[in-house]
N, CA, C and O atoms as a Tripos MOL2 file, in Angstrom:
@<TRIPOS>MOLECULE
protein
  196   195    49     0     0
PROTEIN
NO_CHARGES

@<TRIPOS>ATOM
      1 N           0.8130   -1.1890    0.0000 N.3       1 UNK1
      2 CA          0.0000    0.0000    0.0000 C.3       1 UNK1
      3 C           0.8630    1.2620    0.0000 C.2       1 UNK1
      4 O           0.5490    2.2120   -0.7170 O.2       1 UNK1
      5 N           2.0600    1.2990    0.8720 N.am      2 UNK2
      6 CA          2.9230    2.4790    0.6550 C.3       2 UNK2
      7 C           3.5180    2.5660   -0.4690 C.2       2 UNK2
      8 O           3.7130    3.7030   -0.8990 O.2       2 UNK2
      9 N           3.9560    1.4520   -1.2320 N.am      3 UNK3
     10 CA          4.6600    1.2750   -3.0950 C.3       3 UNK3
     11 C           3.4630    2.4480   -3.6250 C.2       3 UNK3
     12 O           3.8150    3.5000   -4.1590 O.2       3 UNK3
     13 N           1.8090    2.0460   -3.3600 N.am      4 UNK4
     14 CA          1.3730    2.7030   -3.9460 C.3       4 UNK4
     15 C           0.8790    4.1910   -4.3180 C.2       4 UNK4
     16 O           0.3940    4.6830   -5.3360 O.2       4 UNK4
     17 N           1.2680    4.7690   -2.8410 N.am      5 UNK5
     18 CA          0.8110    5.8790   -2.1050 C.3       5 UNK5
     19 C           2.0020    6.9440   -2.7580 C.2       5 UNK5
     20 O           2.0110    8.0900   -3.2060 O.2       5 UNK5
     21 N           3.0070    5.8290   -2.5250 N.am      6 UNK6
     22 CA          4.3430    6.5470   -2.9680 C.3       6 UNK6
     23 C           4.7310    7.0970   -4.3150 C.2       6 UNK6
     24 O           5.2640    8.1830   -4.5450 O.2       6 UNK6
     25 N           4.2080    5.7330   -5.5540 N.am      7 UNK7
     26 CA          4.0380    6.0980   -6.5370 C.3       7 UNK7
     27 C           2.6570    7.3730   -7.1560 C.2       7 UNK7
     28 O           2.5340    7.9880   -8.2150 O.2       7 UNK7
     29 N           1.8050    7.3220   -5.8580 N.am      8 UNK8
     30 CA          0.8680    8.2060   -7.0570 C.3       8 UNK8
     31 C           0.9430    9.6560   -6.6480 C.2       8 UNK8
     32 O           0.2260   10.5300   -7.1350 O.2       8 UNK8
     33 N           2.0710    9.8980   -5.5050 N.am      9 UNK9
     34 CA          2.8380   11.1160   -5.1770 C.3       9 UNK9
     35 C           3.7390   11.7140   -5.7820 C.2       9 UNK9
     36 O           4.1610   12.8120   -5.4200 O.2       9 UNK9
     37 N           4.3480   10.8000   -7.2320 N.am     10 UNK10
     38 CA          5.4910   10.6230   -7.7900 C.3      10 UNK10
     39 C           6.6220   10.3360   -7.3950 C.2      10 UNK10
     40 O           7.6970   10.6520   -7.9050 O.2      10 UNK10
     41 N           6.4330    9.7560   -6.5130 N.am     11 UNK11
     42 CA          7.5520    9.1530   -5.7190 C.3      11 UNK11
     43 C           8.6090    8.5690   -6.6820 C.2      11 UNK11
     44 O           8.0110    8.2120   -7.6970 O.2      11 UNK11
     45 N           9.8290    8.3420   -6.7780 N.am     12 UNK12
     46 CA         10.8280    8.1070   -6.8800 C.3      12 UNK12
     47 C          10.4410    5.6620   -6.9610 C.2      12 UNK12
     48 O          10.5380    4.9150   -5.9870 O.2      12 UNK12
     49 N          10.2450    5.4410   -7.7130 N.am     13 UNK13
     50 CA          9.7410    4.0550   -7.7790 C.3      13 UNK13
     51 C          10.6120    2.9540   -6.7550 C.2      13 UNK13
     52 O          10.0290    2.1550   -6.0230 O.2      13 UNK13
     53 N          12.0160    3.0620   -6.8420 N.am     14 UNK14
     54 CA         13.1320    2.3520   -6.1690 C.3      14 UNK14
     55 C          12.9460    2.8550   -4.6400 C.2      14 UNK14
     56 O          12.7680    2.2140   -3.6050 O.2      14 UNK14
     57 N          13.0350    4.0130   -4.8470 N.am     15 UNK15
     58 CA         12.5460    5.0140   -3.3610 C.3      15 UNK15
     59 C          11.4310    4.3260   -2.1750 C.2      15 UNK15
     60 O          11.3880    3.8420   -1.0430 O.2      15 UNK15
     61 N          10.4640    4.7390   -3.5390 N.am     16 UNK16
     62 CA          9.0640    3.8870   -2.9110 C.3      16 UNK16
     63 C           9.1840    2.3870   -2.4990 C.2      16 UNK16
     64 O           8.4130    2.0610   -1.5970 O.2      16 UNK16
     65 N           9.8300    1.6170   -2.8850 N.am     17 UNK17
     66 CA          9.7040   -0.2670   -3.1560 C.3      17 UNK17
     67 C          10.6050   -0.0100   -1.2840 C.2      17 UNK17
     68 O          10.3060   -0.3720   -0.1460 O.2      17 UNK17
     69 N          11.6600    0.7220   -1.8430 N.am     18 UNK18
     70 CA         12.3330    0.1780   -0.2220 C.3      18 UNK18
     71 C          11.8020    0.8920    0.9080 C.2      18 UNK18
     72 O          12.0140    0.5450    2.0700 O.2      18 UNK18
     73 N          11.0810    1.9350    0.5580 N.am     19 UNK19
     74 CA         10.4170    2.1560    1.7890 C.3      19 UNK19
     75 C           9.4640    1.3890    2.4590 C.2      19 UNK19
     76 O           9.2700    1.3110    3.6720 O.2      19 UNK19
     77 N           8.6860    0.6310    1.2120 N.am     20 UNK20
     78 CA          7.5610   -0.1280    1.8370 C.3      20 UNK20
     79 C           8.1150   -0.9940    2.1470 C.2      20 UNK20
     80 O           7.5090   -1.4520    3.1160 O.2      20 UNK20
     81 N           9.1920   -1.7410    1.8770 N.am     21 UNK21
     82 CA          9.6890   -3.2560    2.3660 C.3      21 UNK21
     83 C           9.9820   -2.8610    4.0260 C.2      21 UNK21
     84 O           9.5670   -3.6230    4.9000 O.2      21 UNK21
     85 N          10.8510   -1.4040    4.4310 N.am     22 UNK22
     86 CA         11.3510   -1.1350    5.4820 C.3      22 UNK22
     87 C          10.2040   -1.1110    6.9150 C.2      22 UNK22
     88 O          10.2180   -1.6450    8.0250 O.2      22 UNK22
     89 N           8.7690    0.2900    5.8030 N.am     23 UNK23
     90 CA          7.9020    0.5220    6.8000 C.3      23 UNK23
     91 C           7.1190   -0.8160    7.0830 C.2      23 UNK23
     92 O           6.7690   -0.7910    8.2620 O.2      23 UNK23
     93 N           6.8070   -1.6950    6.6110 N.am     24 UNK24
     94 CA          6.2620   -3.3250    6.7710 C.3      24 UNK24
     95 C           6.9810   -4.0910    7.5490 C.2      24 UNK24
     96 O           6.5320   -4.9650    8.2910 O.2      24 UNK24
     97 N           7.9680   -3.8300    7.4250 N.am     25 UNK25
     98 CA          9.0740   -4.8020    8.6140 C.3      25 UNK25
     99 C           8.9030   -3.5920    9.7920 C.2      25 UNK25
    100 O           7.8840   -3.8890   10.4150 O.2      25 UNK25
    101 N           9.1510   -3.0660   10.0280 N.am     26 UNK26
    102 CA          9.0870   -1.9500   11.0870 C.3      26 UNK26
    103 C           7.8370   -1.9450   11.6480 C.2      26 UNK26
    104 O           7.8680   -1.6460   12.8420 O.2      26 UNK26
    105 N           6.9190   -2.1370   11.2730 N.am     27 UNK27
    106 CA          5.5450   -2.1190   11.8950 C.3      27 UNK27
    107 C           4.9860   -3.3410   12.0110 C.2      27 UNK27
    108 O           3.8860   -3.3670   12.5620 O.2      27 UNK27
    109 N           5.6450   -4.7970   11.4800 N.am     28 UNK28
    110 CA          5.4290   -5.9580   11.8730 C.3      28 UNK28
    111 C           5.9930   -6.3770   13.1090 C.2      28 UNK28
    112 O           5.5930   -7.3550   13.7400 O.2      28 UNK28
    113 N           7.3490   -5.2890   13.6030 N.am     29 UNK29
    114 CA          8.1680   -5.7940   14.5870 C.3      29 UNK29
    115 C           7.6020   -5.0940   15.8520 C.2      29 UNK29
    116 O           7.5120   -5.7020   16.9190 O.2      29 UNK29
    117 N           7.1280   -3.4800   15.6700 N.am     30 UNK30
    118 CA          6.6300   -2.9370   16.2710 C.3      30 UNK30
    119 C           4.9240   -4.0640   17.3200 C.2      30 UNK30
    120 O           4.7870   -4.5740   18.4320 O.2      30 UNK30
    121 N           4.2660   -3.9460   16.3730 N.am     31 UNK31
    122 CA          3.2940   -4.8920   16.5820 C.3      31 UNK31
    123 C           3.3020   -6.3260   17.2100 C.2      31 UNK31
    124 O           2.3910   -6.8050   17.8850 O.2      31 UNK31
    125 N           4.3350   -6.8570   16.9160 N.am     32 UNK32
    126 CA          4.4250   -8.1380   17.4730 C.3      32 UNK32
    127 C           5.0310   -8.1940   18.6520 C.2      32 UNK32
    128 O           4.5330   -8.5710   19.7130 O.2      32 UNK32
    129 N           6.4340   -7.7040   18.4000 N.am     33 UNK33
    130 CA          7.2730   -7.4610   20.0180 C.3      33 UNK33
    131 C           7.1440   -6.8550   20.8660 C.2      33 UNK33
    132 O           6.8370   -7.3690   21.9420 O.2      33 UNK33
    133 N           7.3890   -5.0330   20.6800 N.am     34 UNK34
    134 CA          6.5270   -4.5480   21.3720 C.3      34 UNK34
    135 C           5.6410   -3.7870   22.0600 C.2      34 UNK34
    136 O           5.8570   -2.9930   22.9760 O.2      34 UNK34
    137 N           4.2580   -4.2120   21.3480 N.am     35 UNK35
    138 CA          2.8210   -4.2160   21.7590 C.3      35 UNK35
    139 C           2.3320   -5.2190   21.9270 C.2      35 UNK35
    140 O           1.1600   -5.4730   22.2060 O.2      35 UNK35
    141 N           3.3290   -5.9880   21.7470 N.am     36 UNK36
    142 CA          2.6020   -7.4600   21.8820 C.3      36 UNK36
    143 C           1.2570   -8.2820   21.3780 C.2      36 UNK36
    144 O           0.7250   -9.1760   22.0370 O.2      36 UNK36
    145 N           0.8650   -7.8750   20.2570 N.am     37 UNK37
    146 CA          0.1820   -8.1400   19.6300 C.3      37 UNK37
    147 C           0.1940   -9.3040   18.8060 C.2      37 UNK37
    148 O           1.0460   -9.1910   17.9250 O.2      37 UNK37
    149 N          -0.3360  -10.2150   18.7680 N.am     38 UNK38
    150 CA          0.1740  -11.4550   18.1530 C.3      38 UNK38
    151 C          -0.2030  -11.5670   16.4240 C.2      38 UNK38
    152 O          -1.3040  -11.8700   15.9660 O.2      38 UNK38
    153 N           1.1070  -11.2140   15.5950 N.am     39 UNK39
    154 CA          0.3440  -11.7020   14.2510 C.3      39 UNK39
    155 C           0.6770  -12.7810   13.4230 C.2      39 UNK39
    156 O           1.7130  -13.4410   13.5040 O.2      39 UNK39
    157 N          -0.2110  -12.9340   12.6450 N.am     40 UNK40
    158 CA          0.0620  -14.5180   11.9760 C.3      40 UNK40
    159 C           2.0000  -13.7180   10.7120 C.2      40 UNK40
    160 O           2.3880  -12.6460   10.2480 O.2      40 UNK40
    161 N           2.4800  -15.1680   10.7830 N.am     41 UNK41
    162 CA          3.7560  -14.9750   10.0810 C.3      41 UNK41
    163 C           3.9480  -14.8100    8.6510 C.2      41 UNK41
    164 O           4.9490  -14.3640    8.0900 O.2      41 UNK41
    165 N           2.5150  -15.3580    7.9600 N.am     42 UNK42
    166 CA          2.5560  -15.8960    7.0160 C.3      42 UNK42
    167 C           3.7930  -16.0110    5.8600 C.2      42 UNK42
    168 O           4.3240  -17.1110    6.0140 O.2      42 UNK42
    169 N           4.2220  -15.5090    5.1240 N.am     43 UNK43
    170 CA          5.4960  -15.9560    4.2780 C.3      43 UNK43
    171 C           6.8710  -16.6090    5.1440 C.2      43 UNK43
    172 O           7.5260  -17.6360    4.9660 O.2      43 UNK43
    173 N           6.9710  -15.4640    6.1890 N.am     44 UNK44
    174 CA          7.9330  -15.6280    7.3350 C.3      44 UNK44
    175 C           8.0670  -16.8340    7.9700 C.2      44 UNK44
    176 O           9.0240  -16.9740    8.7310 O.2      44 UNK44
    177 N           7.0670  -17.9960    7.7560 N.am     45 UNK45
    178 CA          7.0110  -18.4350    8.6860 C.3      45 UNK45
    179 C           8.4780  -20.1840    8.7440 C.2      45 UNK45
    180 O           8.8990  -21.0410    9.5210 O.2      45 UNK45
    181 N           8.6410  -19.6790    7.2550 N.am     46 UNK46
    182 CA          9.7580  -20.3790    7.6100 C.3      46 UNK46
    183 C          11.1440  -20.3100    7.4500 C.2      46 UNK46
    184 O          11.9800  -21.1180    7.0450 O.2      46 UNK46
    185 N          11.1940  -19.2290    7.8360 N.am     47 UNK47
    186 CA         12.4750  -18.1680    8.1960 C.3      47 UNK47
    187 C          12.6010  -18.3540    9.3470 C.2      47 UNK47
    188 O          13.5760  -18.9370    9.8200 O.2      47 UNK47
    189 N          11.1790  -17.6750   10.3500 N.am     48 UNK48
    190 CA         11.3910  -17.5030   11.5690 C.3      48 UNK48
    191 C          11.0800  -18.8240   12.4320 C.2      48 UNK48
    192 O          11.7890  -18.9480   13.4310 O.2      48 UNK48
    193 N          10.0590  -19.9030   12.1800 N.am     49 UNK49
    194 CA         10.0140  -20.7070   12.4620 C.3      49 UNK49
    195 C           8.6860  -20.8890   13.3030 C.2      49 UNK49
    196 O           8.4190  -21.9790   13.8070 O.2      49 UNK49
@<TRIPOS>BOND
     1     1     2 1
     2     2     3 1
     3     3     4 2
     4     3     5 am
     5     5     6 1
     6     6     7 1
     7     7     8 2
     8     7     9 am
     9     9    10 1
    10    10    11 1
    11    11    12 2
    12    11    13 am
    13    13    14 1
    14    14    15 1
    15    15    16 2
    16    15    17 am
    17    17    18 1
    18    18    19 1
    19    19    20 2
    20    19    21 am
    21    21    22 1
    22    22    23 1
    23    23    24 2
    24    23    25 am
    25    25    26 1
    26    26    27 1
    27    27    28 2
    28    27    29 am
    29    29    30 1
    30    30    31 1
    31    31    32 2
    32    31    33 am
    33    33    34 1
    34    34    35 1
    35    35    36 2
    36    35    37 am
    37    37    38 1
    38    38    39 1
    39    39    40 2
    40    39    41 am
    41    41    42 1
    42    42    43 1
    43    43    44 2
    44    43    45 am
    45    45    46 1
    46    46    47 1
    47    47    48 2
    48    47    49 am
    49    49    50 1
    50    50    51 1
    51    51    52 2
    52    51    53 am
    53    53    54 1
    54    54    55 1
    55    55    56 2
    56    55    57 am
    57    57    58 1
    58    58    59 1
    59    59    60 2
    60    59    61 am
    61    61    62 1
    62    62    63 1
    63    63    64 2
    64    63    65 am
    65    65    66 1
    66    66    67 1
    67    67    68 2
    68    67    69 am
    69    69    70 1
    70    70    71 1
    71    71    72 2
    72    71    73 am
    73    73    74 1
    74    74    75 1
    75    75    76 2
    76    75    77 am
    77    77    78 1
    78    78    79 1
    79    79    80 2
    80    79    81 am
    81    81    82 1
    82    82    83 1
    83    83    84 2
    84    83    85 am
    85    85    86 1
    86    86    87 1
    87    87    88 2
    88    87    89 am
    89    89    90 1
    90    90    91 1
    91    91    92 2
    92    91    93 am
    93    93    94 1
    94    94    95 1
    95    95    96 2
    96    95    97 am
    97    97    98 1
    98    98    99 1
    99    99   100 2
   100    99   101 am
   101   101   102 1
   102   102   103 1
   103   103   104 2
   104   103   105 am
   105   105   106 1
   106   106   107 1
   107   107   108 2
   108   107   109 am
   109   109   110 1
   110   110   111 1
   111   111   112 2
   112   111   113 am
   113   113   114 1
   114   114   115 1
   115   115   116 2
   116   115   117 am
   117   117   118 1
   118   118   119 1
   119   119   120 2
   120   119   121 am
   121   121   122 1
   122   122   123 1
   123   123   124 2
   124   123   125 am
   125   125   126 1
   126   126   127 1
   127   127   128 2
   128   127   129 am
   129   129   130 1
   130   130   131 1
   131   131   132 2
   132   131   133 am
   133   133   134 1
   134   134   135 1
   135   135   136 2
   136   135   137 am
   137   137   138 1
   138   138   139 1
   139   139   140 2
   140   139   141 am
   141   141   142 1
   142   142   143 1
   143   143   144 2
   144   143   145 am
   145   145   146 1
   146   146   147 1
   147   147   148 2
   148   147   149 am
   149   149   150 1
   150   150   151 1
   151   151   152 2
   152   151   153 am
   153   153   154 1
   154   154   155 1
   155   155   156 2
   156   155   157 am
   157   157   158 1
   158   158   159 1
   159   159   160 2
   160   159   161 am
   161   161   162 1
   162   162   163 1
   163   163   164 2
   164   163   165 am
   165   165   166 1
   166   166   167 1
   167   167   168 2
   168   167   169 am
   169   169   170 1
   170   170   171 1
   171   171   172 2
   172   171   173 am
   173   173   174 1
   174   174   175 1
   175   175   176 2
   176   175   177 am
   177   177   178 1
   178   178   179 1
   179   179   180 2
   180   179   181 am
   181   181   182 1
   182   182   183 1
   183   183   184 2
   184   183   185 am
   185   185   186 1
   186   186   187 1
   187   187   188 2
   188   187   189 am
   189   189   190 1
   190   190   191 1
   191   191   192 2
   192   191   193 am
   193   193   194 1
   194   194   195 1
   195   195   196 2
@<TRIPOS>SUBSTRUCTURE
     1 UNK1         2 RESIDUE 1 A UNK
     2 UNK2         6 RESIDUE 1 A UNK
     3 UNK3        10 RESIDUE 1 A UNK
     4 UNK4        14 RESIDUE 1 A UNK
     5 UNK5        18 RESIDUE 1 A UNK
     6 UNK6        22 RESIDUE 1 A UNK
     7 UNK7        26 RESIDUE 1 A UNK
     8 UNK8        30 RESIDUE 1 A UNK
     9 UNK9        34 RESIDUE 1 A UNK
    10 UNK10       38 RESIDUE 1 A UNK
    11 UNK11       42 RESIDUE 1 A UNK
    12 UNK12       46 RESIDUE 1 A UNK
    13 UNK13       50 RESIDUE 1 A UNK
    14 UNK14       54 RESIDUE 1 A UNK
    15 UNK15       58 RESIDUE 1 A UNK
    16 UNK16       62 RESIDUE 1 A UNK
    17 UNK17       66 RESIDUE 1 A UNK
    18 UNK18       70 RESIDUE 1 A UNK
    19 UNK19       74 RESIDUE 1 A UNK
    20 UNK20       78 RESIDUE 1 A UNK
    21 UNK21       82 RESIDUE 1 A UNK
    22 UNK22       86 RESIDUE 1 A UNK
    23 UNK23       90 RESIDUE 1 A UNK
    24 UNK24       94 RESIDUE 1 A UNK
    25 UNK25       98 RESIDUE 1 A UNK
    26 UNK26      102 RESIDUE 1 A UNK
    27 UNK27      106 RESIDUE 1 A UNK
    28 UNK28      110 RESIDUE 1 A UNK
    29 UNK29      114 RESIDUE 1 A UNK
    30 UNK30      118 RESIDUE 1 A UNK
    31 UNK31      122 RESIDUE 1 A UNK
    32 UNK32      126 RESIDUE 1 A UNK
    33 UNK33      130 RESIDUE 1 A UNK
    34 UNK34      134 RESIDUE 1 A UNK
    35 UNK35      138 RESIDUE 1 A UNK
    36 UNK36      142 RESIDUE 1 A UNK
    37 UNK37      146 RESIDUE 1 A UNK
    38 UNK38      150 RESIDUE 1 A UNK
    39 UNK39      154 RESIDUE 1 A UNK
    40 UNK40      158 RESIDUE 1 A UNK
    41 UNK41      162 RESIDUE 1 A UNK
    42 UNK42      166 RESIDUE 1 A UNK
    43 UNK43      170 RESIDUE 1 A UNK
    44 UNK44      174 RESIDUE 1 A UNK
    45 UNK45      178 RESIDUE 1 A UNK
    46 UNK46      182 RESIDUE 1 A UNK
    47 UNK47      186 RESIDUE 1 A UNK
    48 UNK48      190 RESIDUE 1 A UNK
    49 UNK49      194 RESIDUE 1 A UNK
């Protein structure tokens, strides 16, 4: 959703891709660790285990 927000701002495309990879990890870690919020892993899940 941020790739897209980013692009229809004219964002910078490469710009945009790594921001969203960053802000998604950042707010998955936020959320899970801690706030403790429990979320499902899905792709992750066999990375992290």
């Amino acid at each position: 959703m941020s790739f897209a927000v980013g692009l229809l701002f004219a964002g910078n495309p490469l710009k945009s891709f790594i921001f969203s990879v960053l802000i998604s990890i950042g707010l998955y870690v936020l959320f899970d660790l801690f706030l403790d919020v429990k979320l499902p892993l899905g792709l992750l899940s066999g990375i992290i285990g």
